[in-house]
C-alpha positions as CSV (number, residue, x, y, z in Angstrom):
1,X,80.6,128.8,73.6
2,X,77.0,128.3,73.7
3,X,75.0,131.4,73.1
4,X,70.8,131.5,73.0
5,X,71.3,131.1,69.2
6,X,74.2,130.1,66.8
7,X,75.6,132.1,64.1
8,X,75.8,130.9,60.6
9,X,76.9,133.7,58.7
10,X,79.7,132.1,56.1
11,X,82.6,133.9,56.4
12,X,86.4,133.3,56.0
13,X,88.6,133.9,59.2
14,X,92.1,134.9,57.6
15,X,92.6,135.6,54.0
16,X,95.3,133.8,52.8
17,X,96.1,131.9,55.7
18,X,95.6,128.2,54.5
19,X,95.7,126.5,57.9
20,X,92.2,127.9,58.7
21,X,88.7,127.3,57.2
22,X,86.2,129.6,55.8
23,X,84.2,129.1,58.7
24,X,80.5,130.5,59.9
25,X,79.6,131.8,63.1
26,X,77.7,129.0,63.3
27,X,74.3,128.2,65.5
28,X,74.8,128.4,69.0
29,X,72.2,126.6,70.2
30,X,72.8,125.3,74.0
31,X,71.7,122.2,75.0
32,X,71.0,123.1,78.4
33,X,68.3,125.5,77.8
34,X,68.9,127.4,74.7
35,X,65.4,128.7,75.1
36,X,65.6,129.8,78.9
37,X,68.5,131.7,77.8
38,X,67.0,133.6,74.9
39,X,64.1,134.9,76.8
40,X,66.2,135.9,79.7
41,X,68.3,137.7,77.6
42,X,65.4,138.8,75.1
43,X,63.9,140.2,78.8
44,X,67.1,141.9,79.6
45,X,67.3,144.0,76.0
46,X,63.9,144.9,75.8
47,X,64.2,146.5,79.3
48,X,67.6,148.1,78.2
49,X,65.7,149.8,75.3
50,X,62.6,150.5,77.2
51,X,65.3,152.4,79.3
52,X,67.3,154.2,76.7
53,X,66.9,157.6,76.0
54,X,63.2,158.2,74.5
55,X,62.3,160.7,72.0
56,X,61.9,164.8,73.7
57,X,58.5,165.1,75.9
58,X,58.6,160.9,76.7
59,X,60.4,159.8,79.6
60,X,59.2,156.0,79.8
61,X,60.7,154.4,83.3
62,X,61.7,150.6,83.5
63,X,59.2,148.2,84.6
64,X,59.3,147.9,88.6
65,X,61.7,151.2,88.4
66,X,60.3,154.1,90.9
67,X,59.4,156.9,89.0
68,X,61.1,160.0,88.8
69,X,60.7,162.9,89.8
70,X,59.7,164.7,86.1
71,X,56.8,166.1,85.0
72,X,54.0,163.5,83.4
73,X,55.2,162.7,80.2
74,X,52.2,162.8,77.2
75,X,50.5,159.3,76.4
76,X,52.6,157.7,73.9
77,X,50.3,156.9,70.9
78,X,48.0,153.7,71.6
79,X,48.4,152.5,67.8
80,X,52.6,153.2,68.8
81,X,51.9,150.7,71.8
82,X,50.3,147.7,70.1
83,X,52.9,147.9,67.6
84,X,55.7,147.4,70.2
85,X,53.2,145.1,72.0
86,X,52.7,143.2,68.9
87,X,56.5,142.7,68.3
88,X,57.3,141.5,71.8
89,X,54.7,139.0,71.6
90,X,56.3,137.3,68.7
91,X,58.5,134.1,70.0
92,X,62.0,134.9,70.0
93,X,62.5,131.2,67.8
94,X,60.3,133.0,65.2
95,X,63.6,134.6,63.9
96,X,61.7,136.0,59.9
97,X,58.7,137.2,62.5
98,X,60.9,138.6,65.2
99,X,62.8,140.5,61.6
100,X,59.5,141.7,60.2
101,X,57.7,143.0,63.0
102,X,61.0,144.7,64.1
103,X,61.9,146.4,61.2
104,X,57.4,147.0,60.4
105,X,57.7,149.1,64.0
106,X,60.8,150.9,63.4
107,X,59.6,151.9,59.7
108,X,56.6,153.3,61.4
109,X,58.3,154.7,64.5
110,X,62.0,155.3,63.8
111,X,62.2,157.8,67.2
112,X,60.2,155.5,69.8
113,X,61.1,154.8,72.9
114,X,61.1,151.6,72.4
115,X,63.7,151.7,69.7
116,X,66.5,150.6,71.5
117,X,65.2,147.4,72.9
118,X,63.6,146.7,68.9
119,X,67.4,146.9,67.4
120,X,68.7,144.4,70.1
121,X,66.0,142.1,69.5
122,X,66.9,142.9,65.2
123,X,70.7,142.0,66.3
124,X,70.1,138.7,67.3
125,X,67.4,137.5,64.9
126,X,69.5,138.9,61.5
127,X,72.3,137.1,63.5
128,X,70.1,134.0,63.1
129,X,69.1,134.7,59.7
130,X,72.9,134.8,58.2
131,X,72.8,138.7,57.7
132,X,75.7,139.9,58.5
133,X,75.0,143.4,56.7
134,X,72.2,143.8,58.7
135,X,73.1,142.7,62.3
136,X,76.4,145.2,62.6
137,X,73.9,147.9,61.8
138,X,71.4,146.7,64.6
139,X,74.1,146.6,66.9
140,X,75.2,149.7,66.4
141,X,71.9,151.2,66.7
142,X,71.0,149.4,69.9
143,X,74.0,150.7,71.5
144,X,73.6,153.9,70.4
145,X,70.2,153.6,72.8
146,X,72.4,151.6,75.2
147,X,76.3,151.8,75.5
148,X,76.2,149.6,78.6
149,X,73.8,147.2,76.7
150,X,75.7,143.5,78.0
151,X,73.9,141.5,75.9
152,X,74.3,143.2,72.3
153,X,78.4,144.0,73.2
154,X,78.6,140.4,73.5
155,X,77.1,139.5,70.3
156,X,79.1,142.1,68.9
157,X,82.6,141.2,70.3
158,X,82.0,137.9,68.8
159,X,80.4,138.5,65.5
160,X,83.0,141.4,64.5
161,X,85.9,139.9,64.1
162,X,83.9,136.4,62.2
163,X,83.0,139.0,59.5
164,X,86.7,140.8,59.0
165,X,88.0,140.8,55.6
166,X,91.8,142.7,55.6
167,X,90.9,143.5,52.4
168,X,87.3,145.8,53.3
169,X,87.1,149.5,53.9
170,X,87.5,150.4,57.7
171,X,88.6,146.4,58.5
172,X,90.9,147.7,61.2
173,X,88.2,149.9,63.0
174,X,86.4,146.6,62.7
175,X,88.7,145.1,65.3
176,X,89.1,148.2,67.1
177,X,85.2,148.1,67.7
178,X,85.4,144.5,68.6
179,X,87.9,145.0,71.3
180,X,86.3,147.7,72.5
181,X,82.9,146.2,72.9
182,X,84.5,143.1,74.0
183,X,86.3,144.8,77.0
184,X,83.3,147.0,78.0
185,X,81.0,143.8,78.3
186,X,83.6,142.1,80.9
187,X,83.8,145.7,82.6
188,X,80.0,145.3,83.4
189,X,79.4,141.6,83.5
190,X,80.4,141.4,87.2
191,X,78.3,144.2,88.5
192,X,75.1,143.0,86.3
193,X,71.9,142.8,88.2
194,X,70.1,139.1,87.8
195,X,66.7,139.7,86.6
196,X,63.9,138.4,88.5
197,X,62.5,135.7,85.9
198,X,65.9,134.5,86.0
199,X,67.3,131.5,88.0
200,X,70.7,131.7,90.0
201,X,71.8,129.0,88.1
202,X,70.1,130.4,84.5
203,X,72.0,133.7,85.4
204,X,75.2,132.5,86.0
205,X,75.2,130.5,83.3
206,X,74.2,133.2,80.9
207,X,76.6,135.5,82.3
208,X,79.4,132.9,81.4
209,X,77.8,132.5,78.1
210,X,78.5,136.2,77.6
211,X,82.1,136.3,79.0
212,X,83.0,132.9,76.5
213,X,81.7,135.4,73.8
214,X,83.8,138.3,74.7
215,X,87.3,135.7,74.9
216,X,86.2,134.2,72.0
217,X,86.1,137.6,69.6
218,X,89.2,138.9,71.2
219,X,91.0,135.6,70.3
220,X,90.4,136.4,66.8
221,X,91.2,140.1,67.3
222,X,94.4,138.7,68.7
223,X,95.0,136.3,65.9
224,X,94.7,139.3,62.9
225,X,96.8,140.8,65.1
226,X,99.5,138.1,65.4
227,X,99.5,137.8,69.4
228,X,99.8,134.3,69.9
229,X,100.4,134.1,73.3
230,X,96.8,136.4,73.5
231,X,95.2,134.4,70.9
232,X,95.9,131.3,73.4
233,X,95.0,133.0,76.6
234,X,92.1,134.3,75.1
235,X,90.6,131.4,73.6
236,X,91.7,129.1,76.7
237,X,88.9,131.3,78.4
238,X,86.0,131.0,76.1
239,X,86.4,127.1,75.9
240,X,86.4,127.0,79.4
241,X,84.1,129.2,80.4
242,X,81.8,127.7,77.4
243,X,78.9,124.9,79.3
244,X,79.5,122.7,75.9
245,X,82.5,124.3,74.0
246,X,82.0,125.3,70.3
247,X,84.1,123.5,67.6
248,X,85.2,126.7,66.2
249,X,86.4,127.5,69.7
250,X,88.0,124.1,69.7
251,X,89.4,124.4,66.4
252,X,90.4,128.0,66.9
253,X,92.2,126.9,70.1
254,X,94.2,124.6,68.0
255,X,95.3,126.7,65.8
256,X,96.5,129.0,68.5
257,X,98.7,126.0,70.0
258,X,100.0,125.2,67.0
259,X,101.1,128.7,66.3
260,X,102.6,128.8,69.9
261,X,104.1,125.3,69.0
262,X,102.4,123.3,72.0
263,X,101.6,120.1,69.3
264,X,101.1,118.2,72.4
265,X,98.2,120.8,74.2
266,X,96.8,120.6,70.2
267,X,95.4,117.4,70.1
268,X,93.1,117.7,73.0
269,X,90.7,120.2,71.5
270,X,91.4,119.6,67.4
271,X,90.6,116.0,69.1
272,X,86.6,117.2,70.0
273,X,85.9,119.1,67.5
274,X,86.7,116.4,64.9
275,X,84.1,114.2,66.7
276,X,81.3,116.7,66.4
277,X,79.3,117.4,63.3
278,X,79.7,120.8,62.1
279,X,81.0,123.2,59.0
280,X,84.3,122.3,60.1
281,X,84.8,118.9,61.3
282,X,86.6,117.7,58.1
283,X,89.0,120.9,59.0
284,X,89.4,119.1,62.6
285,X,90.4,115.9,61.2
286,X,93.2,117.3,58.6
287,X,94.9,119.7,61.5
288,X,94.7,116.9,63.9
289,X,96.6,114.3,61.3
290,X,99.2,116.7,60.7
291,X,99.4,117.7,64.2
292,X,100.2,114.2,65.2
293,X,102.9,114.2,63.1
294,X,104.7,116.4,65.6
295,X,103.4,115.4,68.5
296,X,106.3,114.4,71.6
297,X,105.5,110.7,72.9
298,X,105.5,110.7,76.8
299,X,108.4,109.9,78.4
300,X,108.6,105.6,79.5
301,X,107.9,105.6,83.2
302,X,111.5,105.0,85.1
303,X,112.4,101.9,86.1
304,X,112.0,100.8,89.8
305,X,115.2,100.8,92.1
């Protein structure tokens, strides 16, 4: 599924389980405006965090919000504000500038306001980067600012279950999280509100992007979990829902068939993501030879009375 960026944080899907590759949460970039995306959604977090709960004595309101009611809240500091101005102004494809003058303004001001909207934009760029041990952290900050942030449950239904090792400390909370986020992004993906640099078509397709993300980490929650039949259902969803489907969600999907013993619906996606260059292609191409192996010839057409 194609997300503003793609992941390529190395990490092995099952231990043990030989049929699947140590794959990456490999870059996402879409080919139908990858960049459109990532400064919608960019525009989406940093309003989120802008709107998160600000340190005692600020109360910050959303840009084009009404204003409340509450007493004037003091000036935020004007060295506090070119900081966060400085770090918004940095190009969301600069991923190592987007990291330094995030983590620069949160060293400097760990309680701002604009916290919130800083670890979201941190989430996706360590995502980026391959730093895994970083990005969980983000995430969980940003949506410790914002619960009902869309964007950063999404990355974190998807990246969660990509960086699960049976073997780690807390790896079944890991999934447990996952789900979790994974569910509460599809709760509040219907009812999201487009925002106003934001096409009807650019929303919609971001909002898809989202949902692939969500099937896509609970297919892997399903498949530590042994659900085939979810795995299959799960993953069905992200490839379609996906505007060019991933390989890993191709491959992933085959795997799930084959576990379900549908050789036949197997070929189909094992079939594209053998064709497409990626970290595992050569994967594609072994699971797809052996799948043929048991793959059901159609029946002859019946002869005419």
């Amino acid at each position: 599924m194609k997300l503003p960026y793609r992941f390529t944080l190395l990490a092995s899907l099952v231990a043990g389980l030989a049929a699947l590759p140590a794959v990456s949460l490999e870059a996402r970039q879409s080919a139908q405006g990858g960049q459109q995306a990532q400064n919608a959604t960019t525009t989406q977090s940093q309003q989120k965090g802008q709107a998160a709960q600000p340190p005692a004595g600020q109360q910050p309101t959303q840009p084009g919000a009404q204003p409340s009611a509450q007493p004037a809240a003091p000036k935020m500091d004007p060295a506090e504000e070119k900081a966060y101005q400085d770090f918004s102004n940095v190009k969301p494809t600069d991923i190592q500038g987007t990291i330094s003058a995030g983590e620069d303004f949160l060293k400097k001001y760990p309680s701002s306001a604009y916290a919130g909207g800083v670890y979201s934009r941190l989430t996706r760029a360590y995502m980026a980067a391959n730093d895994s041990d970083k990005m969980i952290p983000a995430g969980e900050k940003a949506l410790q600012f914002d619960p009902k942030n869309v964007d950063v449950l999404s990355l974190m239904a998807y990246a969660l279950p990509r960086t699960y090792r049976s073997d780690q400390l807390g790896a079944a909370d890991k999934l447990t999280e996952s789900e979790k986020d994974a569910q509460q992004a599809l709760s509040l993906l219907p009812t999201l509100p487009k925002p106003p640099n934001m096409t009807d078509e650019q929303f919609a397709a971001t909002k898809s992007s989202e949902e692939a993300a969500c099937h896509s980490g609970l297919g892997l929650d399903d498949l530590y979990q042994n659900n085939v039949p979810g795995m299959v259902s799960e993953l069905e969803q992200a490839v379609k829902l996906e505007a060019t489907p991933d390989p890993i969600d191709q491959f992933l999907l085959g795997v799930a068939y084959v576990k379900a013993g549908r050789w036949n619906d197997a070929v189909g996606p094992l079939q594209q993501c053998s064709t497409e260059t990626s970290a595992i292609t050569d994967r594609c191409q072994s699971l797809l030879a052996q799948v043929k192996q048991h793959v059901t010839p159609p029946a002859p057409p019946k002869p005419k009375p």
